[in-house]
TORKOL-4160 file (C-alpha; in steps of 0.2 Angstrom, whole numbers, padded with zeros to 4 digits, m for minus):
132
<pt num="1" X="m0090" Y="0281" Z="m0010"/>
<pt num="2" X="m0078" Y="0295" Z="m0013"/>
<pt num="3" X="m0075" Y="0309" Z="m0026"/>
<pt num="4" X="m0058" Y="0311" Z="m0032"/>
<pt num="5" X="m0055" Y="0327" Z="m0041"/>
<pt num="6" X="m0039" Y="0324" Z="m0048"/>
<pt num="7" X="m0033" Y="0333" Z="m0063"/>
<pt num="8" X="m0033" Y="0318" Z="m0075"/>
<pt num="9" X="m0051" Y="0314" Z="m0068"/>
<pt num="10" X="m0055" Y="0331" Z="m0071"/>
<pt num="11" X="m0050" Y="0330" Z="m0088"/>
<pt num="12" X="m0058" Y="0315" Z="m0094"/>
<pt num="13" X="m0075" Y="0324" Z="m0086"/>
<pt num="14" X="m0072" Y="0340" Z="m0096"/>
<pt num="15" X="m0066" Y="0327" Z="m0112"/>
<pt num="16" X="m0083" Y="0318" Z="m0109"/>
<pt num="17" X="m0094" Y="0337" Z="m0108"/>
<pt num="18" X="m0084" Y="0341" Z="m0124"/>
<pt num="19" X="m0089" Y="0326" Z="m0133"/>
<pt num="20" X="m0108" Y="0327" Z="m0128"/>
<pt num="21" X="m0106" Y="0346" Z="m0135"/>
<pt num="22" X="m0102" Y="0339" Z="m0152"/>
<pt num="23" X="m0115" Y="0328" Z="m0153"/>
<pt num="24" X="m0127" Y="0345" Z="m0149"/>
<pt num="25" X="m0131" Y="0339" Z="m0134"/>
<pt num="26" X="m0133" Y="0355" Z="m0125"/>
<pt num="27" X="m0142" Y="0363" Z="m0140"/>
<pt num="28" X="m0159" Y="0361" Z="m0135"/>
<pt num="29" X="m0173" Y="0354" Z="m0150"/>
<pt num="30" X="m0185" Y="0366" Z="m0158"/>
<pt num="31" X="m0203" Y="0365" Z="m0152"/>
<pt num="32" X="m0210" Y="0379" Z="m0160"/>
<pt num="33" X="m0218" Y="0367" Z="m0170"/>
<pt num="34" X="m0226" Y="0355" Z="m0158"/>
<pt num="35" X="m0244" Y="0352" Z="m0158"/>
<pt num="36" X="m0250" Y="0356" Z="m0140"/>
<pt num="37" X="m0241" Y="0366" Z="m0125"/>
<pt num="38" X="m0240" Y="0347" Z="m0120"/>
<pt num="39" X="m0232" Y="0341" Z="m0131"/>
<pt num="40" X="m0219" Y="0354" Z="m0132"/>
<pt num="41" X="m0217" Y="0351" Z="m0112"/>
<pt num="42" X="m0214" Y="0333" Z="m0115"/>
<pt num="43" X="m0200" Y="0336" Z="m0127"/>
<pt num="44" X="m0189" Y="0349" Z="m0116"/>
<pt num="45" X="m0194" Y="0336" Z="m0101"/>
<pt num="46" X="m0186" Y="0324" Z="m0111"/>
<pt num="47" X="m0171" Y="0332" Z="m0116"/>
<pt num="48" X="m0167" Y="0339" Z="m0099"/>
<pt num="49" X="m0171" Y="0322" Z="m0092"/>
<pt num="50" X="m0156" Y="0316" Z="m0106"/>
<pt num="51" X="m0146" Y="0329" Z="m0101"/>
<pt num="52" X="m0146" Y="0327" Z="m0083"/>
<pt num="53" X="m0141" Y="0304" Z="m0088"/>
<pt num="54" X="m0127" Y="0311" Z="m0099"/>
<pt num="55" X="m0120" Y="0322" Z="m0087"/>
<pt num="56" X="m0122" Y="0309" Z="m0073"/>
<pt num="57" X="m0113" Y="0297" Z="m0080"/>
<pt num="58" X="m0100" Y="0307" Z="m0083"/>
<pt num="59" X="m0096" Y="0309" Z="m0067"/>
<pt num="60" X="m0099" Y="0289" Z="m0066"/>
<pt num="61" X="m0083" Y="0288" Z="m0078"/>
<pt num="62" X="m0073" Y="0303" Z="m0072"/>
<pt num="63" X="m0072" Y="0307" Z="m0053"/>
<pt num="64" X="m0081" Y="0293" Z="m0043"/>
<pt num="65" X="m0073" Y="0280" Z="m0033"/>
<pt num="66" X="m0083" Y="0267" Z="m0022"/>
<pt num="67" X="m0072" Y="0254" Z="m0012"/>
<pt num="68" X="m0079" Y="0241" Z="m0001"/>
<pt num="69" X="m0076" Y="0231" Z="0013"/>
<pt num="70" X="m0065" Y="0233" Z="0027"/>
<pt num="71" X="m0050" Y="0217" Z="0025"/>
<pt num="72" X="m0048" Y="0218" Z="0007"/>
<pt num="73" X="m0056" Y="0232" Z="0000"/>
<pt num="74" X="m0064" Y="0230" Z="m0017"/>
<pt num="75" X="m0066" Y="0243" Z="m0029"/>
<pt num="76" X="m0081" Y="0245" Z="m0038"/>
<pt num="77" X="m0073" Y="0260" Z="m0052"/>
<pt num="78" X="m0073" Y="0248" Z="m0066"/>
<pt num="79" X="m0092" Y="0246" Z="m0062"/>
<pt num="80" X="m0095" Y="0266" Z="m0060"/>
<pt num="81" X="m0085" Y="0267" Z="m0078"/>
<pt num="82" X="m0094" Y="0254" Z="m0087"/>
<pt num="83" X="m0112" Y="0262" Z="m0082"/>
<pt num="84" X="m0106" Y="0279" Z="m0084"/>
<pt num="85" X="m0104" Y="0273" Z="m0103"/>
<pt num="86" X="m0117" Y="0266" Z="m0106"/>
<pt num="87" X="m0129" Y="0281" Z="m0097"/>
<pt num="88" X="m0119" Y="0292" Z="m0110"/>
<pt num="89" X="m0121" Y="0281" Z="m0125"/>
<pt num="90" X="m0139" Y="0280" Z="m0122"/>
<pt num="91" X="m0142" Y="0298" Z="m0116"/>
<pt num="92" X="m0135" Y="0303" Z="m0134"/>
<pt num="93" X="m0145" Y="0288" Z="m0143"/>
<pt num="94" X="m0160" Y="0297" Z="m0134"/>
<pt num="95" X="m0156" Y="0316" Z="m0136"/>
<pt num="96" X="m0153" Y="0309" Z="m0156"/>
<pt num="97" X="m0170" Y="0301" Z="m0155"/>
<pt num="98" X="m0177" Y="0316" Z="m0148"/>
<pt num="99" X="m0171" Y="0329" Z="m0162"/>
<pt num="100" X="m0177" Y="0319" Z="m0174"/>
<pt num="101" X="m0195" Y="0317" Z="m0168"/>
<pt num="102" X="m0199" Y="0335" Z="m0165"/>
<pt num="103" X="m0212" Y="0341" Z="m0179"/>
<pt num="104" X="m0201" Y="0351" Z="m0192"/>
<pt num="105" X="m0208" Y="0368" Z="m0200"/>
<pt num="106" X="m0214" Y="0365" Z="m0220"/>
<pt num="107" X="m0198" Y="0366" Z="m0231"/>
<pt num="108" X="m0200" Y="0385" Z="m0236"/>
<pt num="109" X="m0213" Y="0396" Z="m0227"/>
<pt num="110" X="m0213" Y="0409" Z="m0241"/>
<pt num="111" X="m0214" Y="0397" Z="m0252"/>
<pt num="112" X="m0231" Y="0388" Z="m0245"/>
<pt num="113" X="m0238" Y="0407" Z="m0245"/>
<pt num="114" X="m0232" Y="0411" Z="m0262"/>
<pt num="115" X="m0242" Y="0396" Z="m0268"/>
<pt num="116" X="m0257" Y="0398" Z="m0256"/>
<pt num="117" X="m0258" Y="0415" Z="m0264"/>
<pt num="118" X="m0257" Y="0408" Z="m0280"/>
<pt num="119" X="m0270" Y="0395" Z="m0280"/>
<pt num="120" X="m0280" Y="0411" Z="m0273"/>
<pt num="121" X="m0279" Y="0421" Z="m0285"/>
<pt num="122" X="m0282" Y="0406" Z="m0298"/>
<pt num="123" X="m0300" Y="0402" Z="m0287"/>
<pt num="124" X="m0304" Y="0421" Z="m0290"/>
<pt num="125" X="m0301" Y="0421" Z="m0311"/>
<pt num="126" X="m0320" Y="0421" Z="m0318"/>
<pt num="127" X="m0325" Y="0404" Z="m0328"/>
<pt num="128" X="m0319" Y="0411" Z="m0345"/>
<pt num="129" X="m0301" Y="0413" Z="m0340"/>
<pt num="130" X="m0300" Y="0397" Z="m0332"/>
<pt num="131" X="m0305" Y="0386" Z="m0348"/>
<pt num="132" X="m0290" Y="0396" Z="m0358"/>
């Protein structure tokens, strides 16, 4: 196995990083609203495991080359390229997944306290108001 650092190669590495950057890969999700410390480790465990697949098989696709045997060497590039792919397609399929399972903050916040204090002030009207 060799790495061939080629300006095309190079290329299709920085066209595949470019790609995941679209997709947000690099963005990581929000976990200010997980439940437990555990929880939140799990998540950015998760992602950076995704990251680190993506990025992997990026250099599977772009700048490996693995050839075999000694009287007619075989290469195994298309091999690299096809699992490269796929750790990519499922390393975005995951990061995807990821993002959309993180627990999200209530629509407005200003809004739940506006009506929190609300309902407040409603609770603390004596009996002859609330019958009006």
């Amino acid at each position: 196995m060799r790495l061939n650092f080629s300006l095309i190669r190079l290329i299709i590495l920085v066209a595949a990083l470019l790609v995941f950057s679209l997709f947000e890969g690099f963005s990581p999700p929000d976990v200010e609203h997980a439940e437990s410390l555990a929880d939140e480790n799990a998540i950015k465990r998760a992602w950076f495991i995704s990251l680190g697949l993506f990025f992997l098989g990026a250099v599977a696709v772009s700048i490996i080359d693995h050839k075999v045997g000694l009287l007619d060497p075989t290469n195994l590039r298309l091999l690299y390229v096809v699992v490269g792919v796929a750790l990519m397609i499922f390393s975005i399929y995951w990061q995807g997944s990821i993002k959309r399972n993180v627990p999200q903050p209530p629509e407005d916040e200003e809004e739940v306290v506006e009506t929190a204090f609300i309902n407040a002030q409603v609770l603390a009207l004596p009996d002859t108001a609330k019958s009006c």
